[in-house]
LUMLO-87935 format. One record per residue (C-alpha): residue number from 1; residue in one letter; chain; x negated, y negated, z. Coordinates in steps of 0.05 Angstrom, whole numbers, plus 5000, padded with zeros to 4 digits. Each point is the difference from the previous one (the first is absolute). Example, Ala and Ser with C-alpha at 12.3 -4.5 7.8 and 13.67 -1.06 7.14 Angstrom:
+-----+----+----+------+------+------+
|   i | aa | ch |   px |   py |   pz |
+-----+----+----+------+------+------+
|   1 |  A |  A | 4754 | 5090 | 5156 |
|   2 |  S |  A | 4973 | 4931 | 4987 |
+-----+----+----+------+------+------+
***
This chain:
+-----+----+----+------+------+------+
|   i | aa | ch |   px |   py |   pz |
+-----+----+----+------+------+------+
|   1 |  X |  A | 7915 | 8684 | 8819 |
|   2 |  X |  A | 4996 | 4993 | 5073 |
|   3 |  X |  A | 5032 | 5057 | 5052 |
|   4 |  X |  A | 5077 | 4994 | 4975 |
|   5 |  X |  A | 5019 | 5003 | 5084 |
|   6 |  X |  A | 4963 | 4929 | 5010 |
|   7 |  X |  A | 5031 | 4963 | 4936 |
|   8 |  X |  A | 5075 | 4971 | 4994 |
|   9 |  X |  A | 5026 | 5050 | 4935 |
|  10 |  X |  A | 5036 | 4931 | 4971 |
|  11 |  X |  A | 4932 | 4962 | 4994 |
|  12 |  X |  A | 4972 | 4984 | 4923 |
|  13 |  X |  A | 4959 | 5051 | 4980 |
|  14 |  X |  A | 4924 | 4979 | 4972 |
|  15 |  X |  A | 4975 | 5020 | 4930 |
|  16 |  X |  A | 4942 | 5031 | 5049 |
|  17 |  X |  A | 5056 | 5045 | 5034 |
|  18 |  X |  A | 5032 | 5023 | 4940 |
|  19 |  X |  A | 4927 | 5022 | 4971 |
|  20 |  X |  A | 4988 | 5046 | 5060 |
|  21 |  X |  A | 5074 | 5018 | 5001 |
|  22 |  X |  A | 4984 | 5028 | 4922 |
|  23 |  X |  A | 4937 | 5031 | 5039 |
|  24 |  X |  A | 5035 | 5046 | 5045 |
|  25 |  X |  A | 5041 | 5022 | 4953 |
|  26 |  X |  A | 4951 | 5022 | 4949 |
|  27 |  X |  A | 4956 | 5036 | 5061 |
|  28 |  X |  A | 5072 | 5035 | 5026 |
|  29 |  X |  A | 4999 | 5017 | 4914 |
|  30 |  X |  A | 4933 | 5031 | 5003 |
|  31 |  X |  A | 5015 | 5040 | 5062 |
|  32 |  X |  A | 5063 | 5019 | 4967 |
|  33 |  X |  A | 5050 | 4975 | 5045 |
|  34 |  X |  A | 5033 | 4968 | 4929 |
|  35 |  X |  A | 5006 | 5023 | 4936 |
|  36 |  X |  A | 4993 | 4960 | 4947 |
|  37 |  X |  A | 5059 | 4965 | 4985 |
|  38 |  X |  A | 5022 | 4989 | 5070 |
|  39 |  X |  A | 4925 | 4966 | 5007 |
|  40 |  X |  A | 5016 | 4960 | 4945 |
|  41 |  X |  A | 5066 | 4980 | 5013 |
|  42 |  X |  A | 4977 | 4977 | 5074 |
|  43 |  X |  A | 4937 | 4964 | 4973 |
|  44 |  X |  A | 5048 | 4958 | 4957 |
|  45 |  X |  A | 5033 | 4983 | 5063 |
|  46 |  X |  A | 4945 | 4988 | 5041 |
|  47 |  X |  A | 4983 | 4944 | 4944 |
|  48 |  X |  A | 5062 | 4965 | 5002 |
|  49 |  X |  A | 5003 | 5005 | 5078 |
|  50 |  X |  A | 5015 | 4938 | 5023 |
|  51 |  X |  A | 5002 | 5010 | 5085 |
|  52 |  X |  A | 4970 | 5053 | 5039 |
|  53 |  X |  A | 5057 | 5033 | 5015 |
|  54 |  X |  A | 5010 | 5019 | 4925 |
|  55 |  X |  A | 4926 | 5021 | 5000 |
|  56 |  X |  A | 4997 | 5040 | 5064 |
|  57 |  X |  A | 5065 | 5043 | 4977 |
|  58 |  X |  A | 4965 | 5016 | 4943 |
|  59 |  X |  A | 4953 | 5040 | 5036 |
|  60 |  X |  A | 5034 | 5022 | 5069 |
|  61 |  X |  A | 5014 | 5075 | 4977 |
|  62 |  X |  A | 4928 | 5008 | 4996 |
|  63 |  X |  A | 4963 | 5035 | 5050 |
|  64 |  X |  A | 4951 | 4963 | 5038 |
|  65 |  X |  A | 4936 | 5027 | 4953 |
|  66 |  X |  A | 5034 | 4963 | 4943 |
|  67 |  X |  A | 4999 | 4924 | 5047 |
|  68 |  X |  A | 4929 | 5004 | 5023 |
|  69 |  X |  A | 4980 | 4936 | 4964 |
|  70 |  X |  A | 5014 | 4938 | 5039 |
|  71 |  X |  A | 4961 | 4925 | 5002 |
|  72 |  X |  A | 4986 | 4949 | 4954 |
|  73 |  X |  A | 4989 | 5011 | 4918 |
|  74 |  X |  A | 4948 | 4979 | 4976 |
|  75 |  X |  A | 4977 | 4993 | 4927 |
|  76 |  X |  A | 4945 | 5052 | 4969 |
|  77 |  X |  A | 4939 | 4967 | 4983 |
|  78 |  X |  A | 4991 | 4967 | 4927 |
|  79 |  X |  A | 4973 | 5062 | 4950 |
|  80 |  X |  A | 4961 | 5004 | 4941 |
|  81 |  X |  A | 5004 | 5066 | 4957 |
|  82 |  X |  A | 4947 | 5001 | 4950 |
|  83 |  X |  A | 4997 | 5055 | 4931 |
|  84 |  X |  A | 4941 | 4985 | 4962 |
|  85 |  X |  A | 4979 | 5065 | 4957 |
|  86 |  X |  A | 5044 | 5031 | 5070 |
|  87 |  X |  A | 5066 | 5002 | 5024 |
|  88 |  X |  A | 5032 | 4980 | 5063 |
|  89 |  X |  A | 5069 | 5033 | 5033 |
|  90 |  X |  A | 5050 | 4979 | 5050 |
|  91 |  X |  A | 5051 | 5054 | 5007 |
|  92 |  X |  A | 5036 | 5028 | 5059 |
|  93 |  X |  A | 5014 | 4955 | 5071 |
|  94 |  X |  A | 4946 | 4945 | 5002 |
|  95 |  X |  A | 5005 | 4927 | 5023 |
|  96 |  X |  A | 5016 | 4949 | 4946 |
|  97 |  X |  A | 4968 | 4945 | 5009 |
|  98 |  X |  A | 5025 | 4929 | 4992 |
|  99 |  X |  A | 4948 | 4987 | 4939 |
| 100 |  X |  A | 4967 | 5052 | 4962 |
| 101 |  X |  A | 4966 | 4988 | 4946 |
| 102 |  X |  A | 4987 | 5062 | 4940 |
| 103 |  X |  A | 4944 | 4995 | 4941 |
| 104 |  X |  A | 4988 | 5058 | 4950 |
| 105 |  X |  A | 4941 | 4991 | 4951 |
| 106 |  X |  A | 4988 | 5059 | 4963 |
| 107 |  X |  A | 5045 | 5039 | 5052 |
| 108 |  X |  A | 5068 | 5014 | 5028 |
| 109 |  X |  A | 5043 | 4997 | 5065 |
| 110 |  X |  A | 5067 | 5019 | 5036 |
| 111 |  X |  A | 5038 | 4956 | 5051 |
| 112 |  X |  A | 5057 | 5036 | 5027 |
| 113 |  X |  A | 5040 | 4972 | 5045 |
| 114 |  X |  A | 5059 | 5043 | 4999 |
| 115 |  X |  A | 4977 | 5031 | 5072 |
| 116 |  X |  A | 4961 | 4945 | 5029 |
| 117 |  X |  A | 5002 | 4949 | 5057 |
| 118 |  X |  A | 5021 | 4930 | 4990 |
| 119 |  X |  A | 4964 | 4953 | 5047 |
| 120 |  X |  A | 5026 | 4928 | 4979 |
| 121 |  X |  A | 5068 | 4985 | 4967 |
| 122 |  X |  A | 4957 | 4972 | 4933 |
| 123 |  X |  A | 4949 | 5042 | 4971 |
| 124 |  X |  A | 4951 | 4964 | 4945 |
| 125 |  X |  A | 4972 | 5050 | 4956 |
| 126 |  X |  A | 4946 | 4963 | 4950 |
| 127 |  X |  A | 4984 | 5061 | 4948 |
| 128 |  X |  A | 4950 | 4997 | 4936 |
| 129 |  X |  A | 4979 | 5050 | 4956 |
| 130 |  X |  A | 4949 | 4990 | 4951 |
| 131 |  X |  A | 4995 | 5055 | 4952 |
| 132 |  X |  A | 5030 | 5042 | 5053 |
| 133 |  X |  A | 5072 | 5018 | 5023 |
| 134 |  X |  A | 5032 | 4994 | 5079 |
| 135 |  X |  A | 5069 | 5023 | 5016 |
| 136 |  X |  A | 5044 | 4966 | 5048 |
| 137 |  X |  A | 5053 | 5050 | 5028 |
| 138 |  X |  A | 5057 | 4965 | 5038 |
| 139 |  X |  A | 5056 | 5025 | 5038 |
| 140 |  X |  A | 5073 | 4981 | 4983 |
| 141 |  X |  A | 5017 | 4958 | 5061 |
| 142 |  X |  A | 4943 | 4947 | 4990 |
| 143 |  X |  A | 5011 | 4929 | 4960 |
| 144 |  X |  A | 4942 | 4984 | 4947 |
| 145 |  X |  A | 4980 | 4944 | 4958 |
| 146 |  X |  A | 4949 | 5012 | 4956 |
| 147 |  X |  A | 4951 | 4947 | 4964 |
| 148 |  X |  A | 4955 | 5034 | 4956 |
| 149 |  X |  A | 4983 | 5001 | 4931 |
| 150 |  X |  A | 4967 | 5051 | 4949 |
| 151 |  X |  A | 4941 | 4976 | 4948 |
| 152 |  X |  A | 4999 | 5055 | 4950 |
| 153 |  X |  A | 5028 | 5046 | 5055 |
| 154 |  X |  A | 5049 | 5003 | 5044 |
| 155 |  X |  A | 5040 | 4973 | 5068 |
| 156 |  X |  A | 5065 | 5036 | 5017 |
| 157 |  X |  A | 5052 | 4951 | 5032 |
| 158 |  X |  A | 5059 | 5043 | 5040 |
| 159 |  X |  A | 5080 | 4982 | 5026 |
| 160 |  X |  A | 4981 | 4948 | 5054 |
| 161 |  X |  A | 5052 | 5015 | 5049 |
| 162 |  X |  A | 5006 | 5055 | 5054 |
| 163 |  X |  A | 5035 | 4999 | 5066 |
| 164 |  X |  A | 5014 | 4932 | 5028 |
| 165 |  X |  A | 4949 | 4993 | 5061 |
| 166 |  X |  A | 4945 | 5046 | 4969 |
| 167 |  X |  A | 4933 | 4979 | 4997 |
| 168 |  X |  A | 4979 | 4953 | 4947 |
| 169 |  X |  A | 4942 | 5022 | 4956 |
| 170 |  X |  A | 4983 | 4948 | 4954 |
| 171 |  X |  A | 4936 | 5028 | 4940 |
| 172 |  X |  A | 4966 | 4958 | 4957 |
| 173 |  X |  A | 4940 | 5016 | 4955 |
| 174 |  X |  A | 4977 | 5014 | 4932 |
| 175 |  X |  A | 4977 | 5055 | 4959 |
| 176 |  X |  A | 4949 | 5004 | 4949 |
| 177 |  X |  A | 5000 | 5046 | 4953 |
| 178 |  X |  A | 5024 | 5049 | 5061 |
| 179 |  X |  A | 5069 | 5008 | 5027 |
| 180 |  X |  A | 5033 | 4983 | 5065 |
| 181 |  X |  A | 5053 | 5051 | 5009 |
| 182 |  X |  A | 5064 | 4976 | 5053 |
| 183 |  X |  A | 5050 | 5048 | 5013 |
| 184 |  X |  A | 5056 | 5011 | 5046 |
| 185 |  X |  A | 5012 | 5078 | 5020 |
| 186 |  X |  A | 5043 | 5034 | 5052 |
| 187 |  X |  A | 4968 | 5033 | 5058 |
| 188 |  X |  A | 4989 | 5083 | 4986 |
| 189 |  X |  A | 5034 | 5045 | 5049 |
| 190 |  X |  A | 4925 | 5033 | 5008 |
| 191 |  X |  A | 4977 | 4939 | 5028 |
| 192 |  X |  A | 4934 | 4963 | 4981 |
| 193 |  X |  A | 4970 | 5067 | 4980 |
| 194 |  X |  A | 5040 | 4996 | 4943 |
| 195 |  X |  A | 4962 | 4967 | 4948 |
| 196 |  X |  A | 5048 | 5004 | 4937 |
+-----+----+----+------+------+------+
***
């Protein structure tokens, strides 16, 4: 989003503006300027924001420390996470990339995106597990379709929908005798510390 003093409040709203609206409202969050269901209730506005003005009123009770990020979004980098006899974790705030791809062989891995940043409206998450298992933790607001398929294991499909306007985050893979594990689980008061 650009300074809300140099844009007419009436003006269409980008998917861009709404991802760094959903930004500053998880770092006011994690400075504890929101509790948790306030946060969530205002991220589910900030993703069916259509104009500025709703976007900029979502965050004007804030303190100044809570608005610090400003300028263009711009997409995280594509990611590979590899597990082979190892594991690999994304927990906590990170930057989700637009394409990430996962592969367990022999090993295991977490994706939790519960507390993350969303840098692009669609997310494409390519996950494979070869005698291995990968979790894929998703929080409620987010819209899913899943295109993955078990051979003598296992590929969870979840509900597709979540708030109108959320980011898109569309998984396809396979699983060989390994599982690929997609869930959908509220937030924890606690934070991302909270692993349970």
């Amino acid at each position: 989003m650009s300074d809300s003093a140099q844009r007419d409040s009436s003006l269409r709203a980008a998917d861009t503006d709404r991802i760094q609206a959903a930004q500053l409202l998880t770092d006011a969050a994690a400075q504890g300027l929101l509790d948790l269901s306030e946060y969530e209730s205002r991220l589910n506005k900030a993703y069916a924001a259509e104009t500025y003005g709703e976007l900029d009123r979502l965050s004007a009770d804030l303190p100044v420390i809570a608005n610090t990020r400003r300028g263009a979004c711009k997409p995280a980098p594509s990611t590979v996470l590899l597990a082979i006899l190892s594991g690999f974790q994304r927990r906590g705030r990170w930057n989700v990339p637009q394409k990430l791809t996962t592969f367990t062989f022999w090993g295991g891995g977490v994706i939790d995106l519960r507390y993350a940043d969303f840098t692009s409206p669609e997310v494409n998450i390519r996950a494979y597990s070869i005698m291995g298992g990968q979790t894929i933790l998703l929080p409620p607001e987010v819209n899913v379709t899943v295109d993955g398929s078990g051979v003598m294991g296992g590929f969870d499909h979840v509900e597709e929908h979540g708030s109108p306007g959320a980011p898109k985050i569309r998984i396809h893979g396979f699983a060989l005798w390994g599982n690929v594990g997609i869930k959908r689980k509220n937030r924890r008061p606690h934070g991302p510390d909270d692993v349970s």
